[in-house]
Jmol script that loads the backbone (N, CA, C; Angstrom):
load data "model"
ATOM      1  N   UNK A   1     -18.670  -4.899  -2.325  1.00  0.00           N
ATOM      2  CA  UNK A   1     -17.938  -5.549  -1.253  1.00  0.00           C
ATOM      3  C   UNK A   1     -16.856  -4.628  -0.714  1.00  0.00           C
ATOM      4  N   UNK A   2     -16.792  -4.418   0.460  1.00  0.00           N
ATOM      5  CA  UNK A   2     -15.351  -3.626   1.133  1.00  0.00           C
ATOM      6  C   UNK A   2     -14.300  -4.394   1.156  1.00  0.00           C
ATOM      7  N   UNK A   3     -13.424  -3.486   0.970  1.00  0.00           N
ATOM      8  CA  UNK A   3     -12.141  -3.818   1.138  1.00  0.00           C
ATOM      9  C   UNK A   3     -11.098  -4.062  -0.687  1.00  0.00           C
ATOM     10  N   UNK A   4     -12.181  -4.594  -1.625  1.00  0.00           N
ATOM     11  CA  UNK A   4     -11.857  -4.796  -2.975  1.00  0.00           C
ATOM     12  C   UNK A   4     -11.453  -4.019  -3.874  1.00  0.00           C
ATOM     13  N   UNK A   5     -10.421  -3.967  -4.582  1.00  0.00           N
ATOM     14  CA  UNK A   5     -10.531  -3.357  -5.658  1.00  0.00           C
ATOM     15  C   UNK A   5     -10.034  -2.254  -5.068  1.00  0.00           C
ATOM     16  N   UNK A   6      -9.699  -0.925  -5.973  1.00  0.00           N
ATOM     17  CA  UNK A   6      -8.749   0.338  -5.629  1.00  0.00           C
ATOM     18  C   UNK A   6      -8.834   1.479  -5.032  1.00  0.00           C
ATOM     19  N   UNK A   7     -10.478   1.132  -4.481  1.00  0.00           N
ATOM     20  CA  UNK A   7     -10.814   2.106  -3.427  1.00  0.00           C
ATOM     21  C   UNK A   7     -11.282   1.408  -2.234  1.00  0.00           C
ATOM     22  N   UNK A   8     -10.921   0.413  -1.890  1.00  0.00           N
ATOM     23  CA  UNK A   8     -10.743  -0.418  -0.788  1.00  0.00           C
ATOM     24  C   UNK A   8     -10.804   0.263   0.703  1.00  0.00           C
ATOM     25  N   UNK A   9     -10.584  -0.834   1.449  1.00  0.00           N
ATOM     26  CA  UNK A   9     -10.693  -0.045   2.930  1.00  0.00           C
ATOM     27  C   UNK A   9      -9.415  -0.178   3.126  1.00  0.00           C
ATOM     28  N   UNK A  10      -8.905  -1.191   2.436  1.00  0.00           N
ATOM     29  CA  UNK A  10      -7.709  -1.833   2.937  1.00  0.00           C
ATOM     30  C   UNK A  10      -6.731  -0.874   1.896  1.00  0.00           C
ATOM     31  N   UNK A  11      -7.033  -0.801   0.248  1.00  0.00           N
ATOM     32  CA  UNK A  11      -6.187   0.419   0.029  1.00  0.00           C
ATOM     33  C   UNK A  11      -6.113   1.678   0.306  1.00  0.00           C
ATOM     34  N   UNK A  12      -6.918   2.264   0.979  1.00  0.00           N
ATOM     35  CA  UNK A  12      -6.936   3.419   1.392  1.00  0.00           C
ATOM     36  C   UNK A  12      -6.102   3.421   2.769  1.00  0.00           C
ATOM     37  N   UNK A  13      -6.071   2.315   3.665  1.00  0.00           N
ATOM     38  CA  UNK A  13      -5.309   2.447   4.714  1.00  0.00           C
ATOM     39  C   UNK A  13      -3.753   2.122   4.373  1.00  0.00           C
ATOM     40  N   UNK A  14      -3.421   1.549   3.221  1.00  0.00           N
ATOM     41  CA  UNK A  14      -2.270   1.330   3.197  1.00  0.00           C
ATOM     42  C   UNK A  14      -1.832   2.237   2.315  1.00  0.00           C
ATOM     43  N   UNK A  15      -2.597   3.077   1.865  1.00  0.00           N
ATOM     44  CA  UNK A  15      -1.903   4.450   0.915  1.00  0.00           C
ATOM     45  C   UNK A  15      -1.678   5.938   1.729  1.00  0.00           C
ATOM     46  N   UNK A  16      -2.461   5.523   3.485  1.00  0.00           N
ATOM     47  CA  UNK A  16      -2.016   6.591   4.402  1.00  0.00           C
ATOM     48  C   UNK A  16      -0.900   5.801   4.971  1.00  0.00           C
ATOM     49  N   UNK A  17      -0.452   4.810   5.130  1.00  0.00           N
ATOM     50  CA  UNK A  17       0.583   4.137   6.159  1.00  0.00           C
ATOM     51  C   UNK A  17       1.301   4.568   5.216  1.00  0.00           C
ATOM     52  N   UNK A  18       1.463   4.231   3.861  1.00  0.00           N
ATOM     53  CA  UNK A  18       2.667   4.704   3.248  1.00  0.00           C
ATOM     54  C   UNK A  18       3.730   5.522   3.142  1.00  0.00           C
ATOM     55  N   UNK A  19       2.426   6.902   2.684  1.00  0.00           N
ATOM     56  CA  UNK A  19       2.655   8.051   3.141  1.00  0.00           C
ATOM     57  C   UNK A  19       3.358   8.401   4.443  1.00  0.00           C
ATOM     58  N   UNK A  20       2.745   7.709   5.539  1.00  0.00           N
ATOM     59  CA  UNK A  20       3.447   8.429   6.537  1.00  0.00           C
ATOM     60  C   UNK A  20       4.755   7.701   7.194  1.00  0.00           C
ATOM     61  N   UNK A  21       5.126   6.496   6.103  1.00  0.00           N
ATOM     62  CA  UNK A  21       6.560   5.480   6.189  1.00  0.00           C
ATOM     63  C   UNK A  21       7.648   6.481   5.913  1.00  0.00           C
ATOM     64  N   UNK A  22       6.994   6.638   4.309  1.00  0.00           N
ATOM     65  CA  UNK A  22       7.623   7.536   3.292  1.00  0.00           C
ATOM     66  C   UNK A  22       8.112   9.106   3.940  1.00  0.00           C
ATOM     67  N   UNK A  23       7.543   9.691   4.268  1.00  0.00           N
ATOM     68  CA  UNK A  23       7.574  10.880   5.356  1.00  0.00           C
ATOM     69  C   UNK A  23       8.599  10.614   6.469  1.00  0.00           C
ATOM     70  N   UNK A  24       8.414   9.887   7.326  1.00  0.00           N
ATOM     71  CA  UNK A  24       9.622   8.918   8.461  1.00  0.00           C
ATOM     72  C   UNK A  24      11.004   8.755   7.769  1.00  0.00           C
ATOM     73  N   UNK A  25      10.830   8.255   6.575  1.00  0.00           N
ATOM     74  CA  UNK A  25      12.148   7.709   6.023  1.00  0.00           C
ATOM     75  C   UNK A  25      12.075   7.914   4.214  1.00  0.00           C
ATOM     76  N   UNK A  26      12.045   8.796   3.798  1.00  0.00           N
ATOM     77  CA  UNK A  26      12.568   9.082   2.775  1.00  0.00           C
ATOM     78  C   UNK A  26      13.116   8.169   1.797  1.00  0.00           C
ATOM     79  N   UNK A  27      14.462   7.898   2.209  1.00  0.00           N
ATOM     80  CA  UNK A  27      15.607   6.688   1.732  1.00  0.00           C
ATOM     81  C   UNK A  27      14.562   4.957   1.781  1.00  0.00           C
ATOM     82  N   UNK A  28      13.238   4.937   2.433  1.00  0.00           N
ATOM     83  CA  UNK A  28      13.138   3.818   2.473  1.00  0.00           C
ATOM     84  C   UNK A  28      12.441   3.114   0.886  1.00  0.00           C
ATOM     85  N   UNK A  29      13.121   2.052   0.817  1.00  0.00           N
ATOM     86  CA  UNK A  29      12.759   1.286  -0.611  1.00  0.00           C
ATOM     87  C   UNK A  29      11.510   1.134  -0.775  1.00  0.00           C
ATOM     88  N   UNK A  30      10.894   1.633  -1.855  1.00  0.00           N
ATOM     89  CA  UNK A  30       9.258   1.655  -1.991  1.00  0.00           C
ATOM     90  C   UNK A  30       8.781   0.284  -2.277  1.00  0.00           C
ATOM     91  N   UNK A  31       9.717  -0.709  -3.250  1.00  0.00           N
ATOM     92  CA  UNK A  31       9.237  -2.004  -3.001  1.00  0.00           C
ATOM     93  C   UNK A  31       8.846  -2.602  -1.706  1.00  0.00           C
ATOM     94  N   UNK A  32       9.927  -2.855  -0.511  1.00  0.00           N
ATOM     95  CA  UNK A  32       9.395  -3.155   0.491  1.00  0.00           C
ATOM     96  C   UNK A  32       8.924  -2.557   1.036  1.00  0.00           C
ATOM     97  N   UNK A  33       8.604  -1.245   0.951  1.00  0.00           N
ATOM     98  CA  UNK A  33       7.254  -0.889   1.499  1.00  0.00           C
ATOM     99  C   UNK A  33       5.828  -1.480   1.161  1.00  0.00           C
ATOM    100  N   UNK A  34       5.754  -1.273   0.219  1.00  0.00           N
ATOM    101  CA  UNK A  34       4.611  -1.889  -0.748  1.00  0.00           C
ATOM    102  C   UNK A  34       4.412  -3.496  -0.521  1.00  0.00           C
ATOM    103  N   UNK A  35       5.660  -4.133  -0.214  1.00  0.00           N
ATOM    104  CA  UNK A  35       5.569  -5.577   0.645  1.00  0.00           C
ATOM    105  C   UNK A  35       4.734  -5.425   1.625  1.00  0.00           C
ATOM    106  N   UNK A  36       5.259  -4.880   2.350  1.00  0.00           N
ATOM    107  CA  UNK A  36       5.299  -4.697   4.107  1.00  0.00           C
ATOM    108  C   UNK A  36       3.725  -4.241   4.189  1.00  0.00           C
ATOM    109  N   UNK A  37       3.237  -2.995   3.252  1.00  0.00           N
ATOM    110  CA  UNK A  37       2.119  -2.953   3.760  1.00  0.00           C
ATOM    111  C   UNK A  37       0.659  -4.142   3.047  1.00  0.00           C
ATOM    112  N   UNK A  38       1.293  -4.834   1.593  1.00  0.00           N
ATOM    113  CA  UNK A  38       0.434  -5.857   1.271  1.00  0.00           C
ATOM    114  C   UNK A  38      -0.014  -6.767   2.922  1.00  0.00           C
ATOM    115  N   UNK A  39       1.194  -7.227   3.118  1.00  0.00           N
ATOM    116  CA  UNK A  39       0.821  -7.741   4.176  1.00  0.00           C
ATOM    117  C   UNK A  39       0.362  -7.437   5.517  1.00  0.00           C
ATOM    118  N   UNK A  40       0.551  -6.130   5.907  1.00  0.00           N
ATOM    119  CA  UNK A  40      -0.186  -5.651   6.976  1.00  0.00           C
ATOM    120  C   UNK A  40      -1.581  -5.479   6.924  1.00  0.00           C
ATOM    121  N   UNK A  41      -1.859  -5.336   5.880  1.00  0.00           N
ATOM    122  CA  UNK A  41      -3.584  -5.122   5.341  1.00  0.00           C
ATOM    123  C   UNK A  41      -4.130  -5.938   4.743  1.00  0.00           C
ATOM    124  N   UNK A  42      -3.791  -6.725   4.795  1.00  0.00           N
ATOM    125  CA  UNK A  42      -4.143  -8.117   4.007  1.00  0.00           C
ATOM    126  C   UNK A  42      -4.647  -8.085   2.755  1.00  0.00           C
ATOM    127  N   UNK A  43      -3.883  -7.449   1.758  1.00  0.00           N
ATOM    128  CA  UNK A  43      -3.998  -7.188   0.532  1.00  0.00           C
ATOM    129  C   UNK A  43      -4.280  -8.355  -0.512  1.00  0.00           C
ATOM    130  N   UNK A  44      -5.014  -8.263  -1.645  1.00  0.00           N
ATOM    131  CA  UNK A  44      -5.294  -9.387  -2.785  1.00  0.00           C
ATOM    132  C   UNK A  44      -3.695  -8.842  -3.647  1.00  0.00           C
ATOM    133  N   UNK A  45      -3.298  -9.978  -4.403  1.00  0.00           N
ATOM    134  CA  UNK A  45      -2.109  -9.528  -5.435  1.00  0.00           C
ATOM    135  C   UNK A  45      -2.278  -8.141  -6.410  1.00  0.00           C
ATOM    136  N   UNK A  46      -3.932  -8.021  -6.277  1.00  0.00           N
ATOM    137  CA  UNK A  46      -4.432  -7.246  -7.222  1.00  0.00           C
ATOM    138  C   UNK A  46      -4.549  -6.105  -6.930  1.00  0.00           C
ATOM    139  N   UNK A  47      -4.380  -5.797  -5.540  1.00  0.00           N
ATOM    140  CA  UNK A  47      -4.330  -4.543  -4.845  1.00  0.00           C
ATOM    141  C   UNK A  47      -2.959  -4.072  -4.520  1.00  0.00           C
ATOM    142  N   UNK A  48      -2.147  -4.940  -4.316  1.00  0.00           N
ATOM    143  CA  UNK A  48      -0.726  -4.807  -4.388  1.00  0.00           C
ATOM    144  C   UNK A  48       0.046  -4.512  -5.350  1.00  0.00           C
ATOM    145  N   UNK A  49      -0.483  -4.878  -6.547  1.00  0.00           N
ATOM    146  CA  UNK A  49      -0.279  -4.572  -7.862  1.00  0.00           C
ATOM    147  C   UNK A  49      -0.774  -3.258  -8.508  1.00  0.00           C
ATOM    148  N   UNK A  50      -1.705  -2.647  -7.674  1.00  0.00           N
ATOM    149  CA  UNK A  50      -2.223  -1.279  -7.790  1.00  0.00           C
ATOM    150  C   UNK A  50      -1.060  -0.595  -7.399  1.00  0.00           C
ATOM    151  N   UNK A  51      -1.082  -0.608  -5.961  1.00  0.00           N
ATOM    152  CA  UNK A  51       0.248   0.170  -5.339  1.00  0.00           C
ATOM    153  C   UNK A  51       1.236   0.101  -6.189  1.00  0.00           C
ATOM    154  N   UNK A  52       2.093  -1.045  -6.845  1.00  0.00           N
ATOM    155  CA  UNK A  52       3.372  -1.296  -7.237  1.00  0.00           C
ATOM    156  C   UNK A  52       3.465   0.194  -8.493  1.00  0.00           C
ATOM    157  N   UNK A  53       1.662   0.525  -9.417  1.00  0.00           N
ATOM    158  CA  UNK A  53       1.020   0.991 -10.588  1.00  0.00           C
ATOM    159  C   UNK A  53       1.078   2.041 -10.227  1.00  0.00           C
ATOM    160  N   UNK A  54       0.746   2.419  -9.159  1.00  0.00           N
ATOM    161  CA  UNK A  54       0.114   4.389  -8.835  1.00  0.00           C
ATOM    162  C   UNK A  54       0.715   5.189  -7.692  1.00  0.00           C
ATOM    163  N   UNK A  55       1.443   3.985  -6.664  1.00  0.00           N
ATOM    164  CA  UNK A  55       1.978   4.835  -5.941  1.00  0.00           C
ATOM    165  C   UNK A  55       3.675   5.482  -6.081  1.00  0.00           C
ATOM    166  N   UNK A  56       3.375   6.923  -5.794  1.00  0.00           N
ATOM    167  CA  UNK A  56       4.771   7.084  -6.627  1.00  0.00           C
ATOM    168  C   UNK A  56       5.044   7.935  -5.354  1.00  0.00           C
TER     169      UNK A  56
END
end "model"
wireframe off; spacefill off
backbone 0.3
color backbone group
């Protein structure tokens, strides 16, 4: 199924938005990032919970 699980469509797009938040703004809080993009991508808790796990 697309979009599931940690190679997602949806995590892969929100691990380039990140990146290029993170890049923009440095100083910005990685929690609400990691909010901001659950919900832009319409993330499961379980994918959000990846991010919270691996993205550093």
């Amino acid at each position: 199924m697309a979009g599931i699980g940690p190679g997602g469509e949806g995590i892969q797009k929100a691990l380039r938005w990140l990146s290029e938040r993170r890049r923009e703004d440095p100083q910005a809080k990685r929690n609400k990032l990691i909010e901001e993009a659950g919900v832009r991508f319409d993330l499961t808790p379980a994918e959000v919970q990846f991010l919270y796990e691996q993205w550093k």
